[in-house]
matplotlib code that plots the C-alpha trace (Angstrom):
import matplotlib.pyplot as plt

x = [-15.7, -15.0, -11.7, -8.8, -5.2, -3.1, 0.5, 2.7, 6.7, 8.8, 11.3, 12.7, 12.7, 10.2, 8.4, 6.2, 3.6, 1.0, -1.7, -4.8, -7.1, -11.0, -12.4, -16.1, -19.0, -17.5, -14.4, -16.8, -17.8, -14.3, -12.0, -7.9, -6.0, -2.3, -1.1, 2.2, 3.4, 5.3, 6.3, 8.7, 8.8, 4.6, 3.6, 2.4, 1.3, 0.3, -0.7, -3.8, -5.1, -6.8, -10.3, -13.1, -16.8, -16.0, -14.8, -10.8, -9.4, -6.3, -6.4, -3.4, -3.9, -2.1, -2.1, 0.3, 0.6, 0.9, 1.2, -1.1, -4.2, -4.2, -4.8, -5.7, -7.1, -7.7, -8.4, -9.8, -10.9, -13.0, -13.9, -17.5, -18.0, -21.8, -24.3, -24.3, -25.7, -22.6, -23.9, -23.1, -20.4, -17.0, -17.3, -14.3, -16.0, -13.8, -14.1, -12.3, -12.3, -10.0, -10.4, -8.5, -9.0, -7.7, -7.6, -8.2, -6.9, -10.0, -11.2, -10.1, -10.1, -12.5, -12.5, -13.0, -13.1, -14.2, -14.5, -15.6, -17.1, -17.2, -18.7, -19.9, -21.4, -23.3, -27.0, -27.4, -30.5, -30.7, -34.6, -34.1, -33.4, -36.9, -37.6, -33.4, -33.4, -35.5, -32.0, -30.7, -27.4, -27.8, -29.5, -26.4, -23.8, -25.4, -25.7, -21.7, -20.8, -19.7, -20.7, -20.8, -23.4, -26.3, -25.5, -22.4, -21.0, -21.5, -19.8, -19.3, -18.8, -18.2, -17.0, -16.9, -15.9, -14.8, -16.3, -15.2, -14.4, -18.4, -19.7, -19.2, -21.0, -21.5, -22.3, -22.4, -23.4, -23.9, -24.9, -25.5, -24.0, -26.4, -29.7, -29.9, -30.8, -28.9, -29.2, -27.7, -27.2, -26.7, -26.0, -24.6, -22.9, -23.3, -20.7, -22.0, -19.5, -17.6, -21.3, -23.5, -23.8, -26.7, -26.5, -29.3, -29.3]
y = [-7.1, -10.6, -11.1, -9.0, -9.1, -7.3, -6.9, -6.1, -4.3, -4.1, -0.4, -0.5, -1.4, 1.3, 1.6, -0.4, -0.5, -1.9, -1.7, -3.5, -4.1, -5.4, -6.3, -5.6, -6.8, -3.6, -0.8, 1.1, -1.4, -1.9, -0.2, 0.4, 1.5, 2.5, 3.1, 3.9, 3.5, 4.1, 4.2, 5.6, 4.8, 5.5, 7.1, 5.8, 7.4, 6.5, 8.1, 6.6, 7.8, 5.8, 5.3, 3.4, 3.1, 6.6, 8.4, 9.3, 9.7, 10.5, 10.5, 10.7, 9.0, 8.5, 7.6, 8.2, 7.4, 10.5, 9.1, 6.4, 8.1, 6.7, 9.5, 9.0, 11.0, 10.2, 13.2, 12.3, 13.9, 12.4, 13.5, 12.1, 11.3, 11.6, 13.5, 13.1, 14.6, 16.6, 18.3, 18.0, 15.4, 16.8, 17.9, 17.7, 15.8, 15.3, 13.0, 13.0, 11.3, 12.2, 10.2, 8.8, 5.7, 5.3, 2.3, 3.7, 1.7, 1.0, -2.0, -4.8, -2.0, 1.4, 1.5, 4.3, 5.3, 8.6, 10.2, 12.6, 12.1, 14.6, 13.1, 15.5, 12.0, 12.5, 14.6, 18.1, 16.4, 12.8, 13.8, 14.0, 10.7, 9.2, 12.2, 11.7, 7.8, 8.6, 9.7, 6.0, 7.4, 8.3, 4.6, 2.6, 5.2, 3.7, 0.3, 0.0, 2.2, 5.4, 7.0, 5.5, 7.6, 9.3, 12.4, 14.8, 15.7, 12.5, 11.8, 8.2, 6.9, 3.5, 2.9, -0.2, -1.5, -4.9, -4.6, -8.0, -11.9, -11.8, -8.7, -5.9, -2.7, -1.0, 2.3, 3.5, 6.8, 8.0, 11.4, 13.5, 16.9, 18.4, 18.1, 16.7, 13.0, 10.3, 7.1, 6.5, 2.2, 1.3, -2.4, -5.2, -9.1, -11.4, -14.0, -17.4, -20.0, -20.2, -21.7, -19.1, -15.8, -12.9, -9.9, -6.7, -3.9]
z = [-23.0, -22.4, -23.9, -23.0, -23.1, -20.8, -20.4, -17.6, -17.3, -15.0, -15.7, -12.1, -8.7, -8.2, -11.3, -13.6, -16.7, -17.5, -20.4, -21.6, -24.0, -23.3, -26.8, -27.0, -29.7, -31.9, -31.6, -29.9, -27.5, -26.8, -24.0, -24.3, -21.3, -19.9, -16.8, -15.4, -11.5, -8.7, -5.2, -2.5, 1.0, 2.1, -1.2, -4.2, -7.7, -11.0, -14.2, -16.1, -19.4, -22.6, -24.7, -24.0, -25.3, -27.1, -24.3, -24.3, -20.4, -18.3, -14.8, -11.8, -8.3, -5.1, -2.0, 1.1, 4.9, 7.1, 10.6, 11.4, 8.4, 5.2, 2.4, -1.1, -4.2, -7.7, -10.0, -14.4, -16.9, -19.7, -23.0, -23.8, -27.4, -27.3, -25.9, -22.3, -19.1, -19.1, -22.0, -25.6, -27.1, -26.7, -23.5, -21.0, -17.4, -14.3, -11.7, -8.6, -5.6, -2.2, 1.2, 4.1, 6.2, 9.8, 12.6, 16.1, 18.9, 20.9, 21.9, 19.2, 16.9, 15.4, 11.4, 9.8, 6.1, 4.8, 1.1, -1.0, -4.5, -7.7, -10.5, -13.9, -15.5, -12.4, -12.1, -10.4, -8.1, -7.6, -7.7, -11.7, -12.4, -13.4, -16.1, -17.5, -17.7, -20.9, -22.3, -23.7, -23.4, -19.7, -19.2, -20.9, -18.9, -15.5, -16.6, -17.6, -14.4, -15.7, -12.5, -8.9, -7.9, -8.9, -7.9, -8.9, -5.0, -2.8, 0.7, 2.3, 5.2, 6.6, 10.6, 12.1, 15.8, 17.4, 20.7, 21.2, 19.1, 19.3, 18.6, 16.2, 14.9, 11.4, 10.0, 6.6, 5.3, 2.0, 1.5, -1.2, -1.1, -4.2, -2.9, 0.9, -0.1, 1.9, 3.3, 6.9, 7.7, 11.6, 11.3, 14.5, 13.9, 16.4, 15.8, 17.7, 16.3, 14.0, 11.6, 12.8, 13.0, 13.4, 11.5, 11.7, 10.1]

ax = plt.figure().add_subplot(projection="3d")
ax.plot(x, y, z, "-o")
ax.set_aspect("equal")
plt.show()
């Protein structure tokens, strides 16, 4: 939606809540949400849940610092209200997510983030796609980003190095862990000024 109001509460020094509420073109257009979260020392958490576009949800993340990795995971469930690719309407779909990103002390600096995708709004083979975006309720799930990817068991990768204050290099990987399909992208900037730079990839 385009209008929303949100609201925001502090219950401690370690501990908040917050909900919203996005107002689509109809109630079931629209999207309602709470969240409640917290911290100590290097670990965070929160508890999600609400309804949107027919679908109710509740969901837990987190993420911690062990040593000099970053680890997170997110773990939902949602209950479709329609027929989806999940199968019928009232089906129960997770989603869950759990990577880490870490900073290696090489040169001005090695980058890497890693995770792992589960998705059940998601397709068995990525190679079904043109024969189930006949399904409008499949088409209208993609186009408001129900799923990230196409697939229901995705990895991704992204590393980067600072050889220098010139030059750097990319890679990102996503891979699908269904059916084999998976695009690998080698890229290079070449910072010349601070008004020009040259990027391949």
């Amino acid at each position: 939606g385009v209008d929303a109001v949100r609201a925001d509460v502090r219950l401690g020094q370690h501990l908040d809540a917050d909900a919203v509420a996005a107002f689509g073109q109809s109630l079931d257009r629209s999207a309602f949400g709470a969240r409640l979260r917290g911290f100590r020392g290097d670990v965070d958490a929160e508890v999600v849940g609400g309804w949107r576009a027919g679908d109710t949800f509740v969901g837990l993340t987190s993420s911690a610092a062990v040593g000099d990795v970053e680890v997170h995971g997110e773990v939902a469930a949602f209950r479709t209200g329609e027929p989806s690719v999940a199968g019928k309407g009232g089906t129960v779909v997770p989603v869950a997510v759990a990577g880490l990103s870490w900073r290696a002390p090489a040169g001005k600096g090695i980058y890497l983030l890693a995770e792992v995708h589960h998705t059940g709004l998601g397709l068995a083979r990525a190679g079904d796609l043109p024969a189930a975006l006949a399904d409008p309720g499949l088409r209208e799930r993609l186009q408001r980003g129900d799923a990230q990817t196409l697939g229901r068991d995705t990895a991704a990768l992204t590393l980067s190095y600072e050889a220098n204050e010139i030059l750097t290099a990319t890679l990102a990987v996503l891979q699908s862990l269904d059916d084999g399909s998976g695009v690998a992208v080698p890229g290079a900037s070449l910072r010349l000024s601070d008004r020009l730079a040259i990027t391949a990839s």
